[in-house]
N, C-alpha and C positions, 0 to 999 in steps of 0.2 A: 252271468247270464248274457247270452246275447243280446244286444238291442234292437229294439223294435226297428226296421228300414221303413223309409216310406217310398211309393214305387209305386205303378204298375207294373203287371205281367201279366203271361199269355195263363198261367192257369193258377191254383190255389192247392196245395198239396195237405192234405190235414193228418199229419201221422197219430195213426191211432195203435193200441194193442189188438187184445183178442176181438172188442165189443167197442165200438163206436156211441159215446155218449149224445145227446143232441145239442149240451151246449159248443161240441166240438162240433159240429153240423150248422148251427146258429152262426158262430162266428167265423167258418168259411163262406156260408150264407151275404153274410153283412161286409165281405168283403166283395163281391162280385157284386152284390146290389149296391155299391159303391162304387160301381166302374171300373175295381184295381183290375179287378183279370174277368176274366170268360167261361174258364171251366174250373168246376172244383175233382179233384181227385183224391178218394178215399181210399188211404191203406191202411189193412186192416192184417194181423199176426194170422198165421191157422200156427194151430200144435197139435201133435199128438191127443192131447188129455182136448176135445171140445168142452168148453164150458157147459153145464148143465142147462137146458132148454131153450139153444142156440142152434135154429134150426140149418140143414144141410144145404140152403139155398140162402145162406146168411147176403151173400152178395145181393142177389135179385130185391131180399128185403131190404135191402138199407136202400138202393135207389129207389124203390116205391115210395119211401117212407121220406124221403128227402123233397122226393117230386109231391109227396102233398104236404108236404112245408114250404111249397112252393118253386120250386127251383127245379125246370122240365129237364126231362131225363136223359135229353140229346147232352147236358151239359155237367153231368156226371159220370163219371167211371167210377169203378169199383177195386182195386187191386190187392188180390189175397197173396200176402208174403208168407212162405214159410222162416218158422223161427230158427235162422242159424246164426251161431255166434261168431262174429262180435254181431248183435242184432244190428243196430242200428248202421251201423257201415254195411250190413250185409242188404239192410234194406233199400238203402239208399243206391246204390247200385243195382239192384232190381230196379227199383219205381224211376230214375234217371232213365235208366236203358231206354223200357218202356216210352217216355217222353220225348225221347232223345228221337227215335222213330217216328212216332207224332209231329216233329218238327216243332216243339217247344223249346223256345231259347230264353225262358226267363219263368221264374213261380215263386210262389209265396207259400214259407214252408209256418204253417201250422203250427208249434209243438205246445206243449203244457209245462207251466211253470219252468223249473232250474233244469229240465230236460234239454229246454232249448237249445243253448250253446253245445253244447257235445252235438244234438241232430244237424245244428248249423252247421258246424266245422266237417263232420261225417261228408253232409249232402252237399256242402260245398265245396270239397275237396272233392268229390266223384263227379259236382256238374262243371267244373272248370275245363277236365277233362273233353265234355262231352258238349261244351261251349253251353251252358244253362248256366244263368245267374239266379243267386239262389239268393231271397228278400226272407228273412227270419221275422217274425211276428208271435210271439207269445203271446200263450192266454194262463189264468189264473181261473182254476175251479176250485182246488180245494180249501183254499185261504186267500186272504188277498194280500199283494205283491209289497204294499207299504205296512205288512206288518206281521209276515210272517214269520218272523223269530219270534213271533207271541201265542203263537199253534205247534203243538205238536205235528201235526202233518206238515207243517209248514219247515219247521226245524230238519225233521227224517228227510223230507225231501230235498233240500239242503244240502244236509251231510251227504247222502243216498247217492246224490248226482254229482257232488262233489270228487267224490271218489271215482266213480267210474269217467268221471270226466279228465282225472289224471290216471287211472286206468290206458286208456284212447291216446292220450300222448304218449306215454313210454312207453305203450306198445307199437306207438309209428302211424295206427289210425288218424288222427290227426295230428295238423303242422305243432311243435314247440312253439309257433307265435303265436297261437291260440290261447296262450296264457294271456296274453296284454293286449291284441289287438283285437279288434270287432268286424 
């Protein structure tokens, strides 16, 4: 896993899938009311198949819905990626570009649990490029971090990310020193 950085930056990236949970909203939330950054930006998967009862203005809703959680809407975005493979590099170079035009030179990337490090290396390796320093920050929903080898969802996701995370290397996605360094 990558390690948590500590830092400011100019914005808060929270990479999400298809549906945006609120604890992933909460703790971009609590990083900005913490003074690390300014803006939070929400990316969110579209696909072919919409999930069932996800409405066609899903963007519009999730910053309503953010803004009365408190966090006014000037200092939201919303960013709908389509899903192409390799996802996460393919993402990461969408929502980079995107920032890079913004004039954002630094962000805090969001991810969920042993996802992290594969998003890290992905988003940092497209913002090096694009001169954005990219601060890695995990969060833990579905088990917690000091003990997840004692959950099944904890272990799948584990192995699950494990894999794809040396997927991403020997396919050249990300550097071979991704293995040892942080």
């Amino acid at each position: 896993m990558a390690p948590a950085r500590t830092g400011n930056a100019d914005a808060v990236i929270l990479e999400g899938t298809e549906v945006i949970n609120e604890r992933t909203v909460r703790t971009g939330m609590g990083l900005i009311s913490a003074g690390r950054a300014k803006k939070l930006v929400v990316v969110c998967q579209d696909s072919e198949e919409r999930p069932l009862g996800l409405p066609s203005d899903y963007e519009l809703l999730l910053i309503n819905k953010i803004a009365d959680l408190g966090l006014p809407r000037d200092q939201v975005s919303v960013l709908i990626v389509p899903r192409e493979h390799p996802i996460t590099l393919h993402e990461a170079r969408l929502v980079l570009s995107r920032l890079s035009k913004e004039k954002i030179q630094s962000a805090i990337l969001v991810a969920e649990n042993f996802h992290t490090r594969r998003s890290y290396w992905a988003y940092k390796k497209i913002g090096k490029d694009l001169g954005i320093d990219i601060i890695p920050y995990p969060y833990f929903g579905r088990f917690k971090s000091d003990s997840w080898w004692q959950e099944a969802d904890g272990f799948r996701s584990f192995f699950g990310e494990s894999m794809k995370f040396l997927y991403y290397v020997f396919r050249g996605h990300i550097p071979i020193k991704s293995l040892v360094a942080a």
